[in-house]
N, C-alpha and C positions, 0 to 999 in steps of 0.2 A: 542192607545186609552187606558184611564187608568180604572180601573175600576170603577163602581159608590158607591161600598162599599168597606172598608178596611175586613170586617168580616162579612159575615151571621150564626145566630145564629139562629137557629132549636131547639124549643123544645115541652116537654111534660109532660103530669103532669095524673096519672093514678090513682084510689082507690078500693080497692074491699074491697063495701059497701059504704057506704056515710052519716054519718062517717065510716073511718074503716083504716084500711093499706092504706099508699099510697107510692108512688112512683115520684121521677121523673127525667128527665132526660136532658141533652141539648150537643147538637153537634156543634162545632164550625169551619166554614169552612173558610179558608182564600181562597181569588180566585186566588189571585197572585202568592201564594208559593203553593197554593191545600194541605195544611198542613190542617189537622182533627184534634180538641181534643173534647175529648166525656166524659160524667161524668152524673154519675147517684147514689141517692141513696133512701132511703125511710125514712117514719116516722112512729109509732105503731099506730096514732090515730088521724086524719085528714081529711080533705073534699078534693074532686077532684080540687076546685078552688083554694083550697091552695097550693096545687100540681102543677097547670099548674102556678100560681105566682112566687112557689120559683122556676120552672126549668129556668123562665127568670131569676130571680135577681143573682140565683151563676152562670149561663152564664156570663150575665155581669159584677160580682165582680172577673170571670175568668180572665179578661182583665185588664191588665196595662193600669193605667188611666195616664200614662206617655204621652197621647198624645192623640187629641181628635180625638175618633176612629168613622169612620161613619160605624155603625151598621145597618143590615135589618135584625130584629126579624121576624120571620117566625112561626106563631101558630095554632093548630088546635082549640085554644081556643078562641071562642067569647066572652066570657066573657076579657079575658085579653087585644085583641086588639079592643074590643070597648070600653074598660073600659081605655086605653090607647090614641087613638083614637077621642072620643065621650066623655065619659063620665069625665074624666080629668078635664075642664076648670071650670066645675058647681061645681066638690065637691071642687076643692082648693076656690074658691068665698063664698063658704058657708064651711069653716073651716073643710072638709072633712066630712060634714054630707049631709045625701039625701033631704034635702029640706032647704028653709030657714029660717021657723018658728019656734016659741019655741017649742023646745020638739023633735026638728026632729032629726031622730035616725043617729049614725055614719056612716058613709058605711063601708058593712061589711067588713073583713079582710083591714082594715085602715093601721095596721102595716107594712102588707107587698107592699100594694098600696104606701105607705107612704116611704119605701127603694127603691121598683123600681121607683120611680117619682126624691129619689134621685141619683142612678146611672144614671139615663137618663140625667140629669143635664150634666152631665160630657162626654159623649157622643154623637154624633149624632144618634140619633134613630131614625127608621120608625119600623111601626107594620104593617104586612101582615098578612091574614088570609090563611090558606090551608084548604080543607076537611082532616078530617078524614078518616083515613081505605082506601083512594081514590088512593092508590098505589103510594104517593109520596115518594121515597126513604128516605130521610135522616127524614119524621118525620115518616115513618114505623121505623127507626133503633130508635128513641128517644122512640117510645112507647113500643117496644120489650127492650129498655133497662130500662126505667120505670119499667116494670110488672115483671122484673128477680129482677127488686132491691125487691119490693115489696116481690115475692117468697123469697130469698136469708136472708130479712129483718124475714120472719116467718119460715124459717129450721133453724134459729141460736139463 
């Protein structure tokens, strides 16, 4: 039996403050080879939802779009997989803004909403949700690796 994903991608996106340092991280697991690549780094000035965005989009810009890869994004972020999910089909109908009418404001971080919706093109994607802190392995190792970028990003 083969498996039902080429790659699961595990990530995490961390800030201390909000705005403030952020971090983030993503693990990339193949099931067939059990091959890991893991990559994390941070930014000086950021929000935590920026964080849990960019840890999926360099995940998925990780991957050779040589082939179209069926992905199961795995996140502790509600915000990215209902925003993925759910909220998806109403901003591209309404030009990437939160409502229909005149005046109605963009949704926020559009830019990177707007890279992950294009990597997903090219990929088969599903979004999972995990708890937090709930002792799931590989997104305990994405958010320890998040918050060392984050450390690492402020001793240098």
């Amino acid at each position: 039996m083969t498996e039902p994903y080429d790659v699961i991608l595990h990530t995490d996106g961390a800030c201390s403050g909000n705005p403030g340092p952020g971090g983030w991280a993503y693990l990339l697991a193949h099931p067939t080879s059990e091959r890991i690549e893991k990559h994390a780094d941070a930014e000086p000035h950021t929000t935590n939802n920026r964080m849990e965005l960019t840890a999926v989009i360099r995940g998925l810009e990780a991957l050779k779009a040589t082939r179209r890869w069926r992905v199961k994004v795995v996140s502790d972020s509600t915000y990215v997989v209902l925003g993925m999910n759910d909220w998806l089909p109403t901003w591209l109908a309404n030009d990437w803004r939160r409502g229909r009418k005149a005046g109605a404001k963009p949704v926020k971080n559009v830019d990177l909403w707007k890279q992950l919706h294009a990597l997903c093109q090219q990929f088969d994607v599903t979004f999972e949700h995990t708890k937090a802190h709930a002792g799931h392995p590989a997104n305990e190792e994405c958010d320890r690796m998040a918050v060392a970028a984050i450390r690492h990003l402020r001793e240098n």
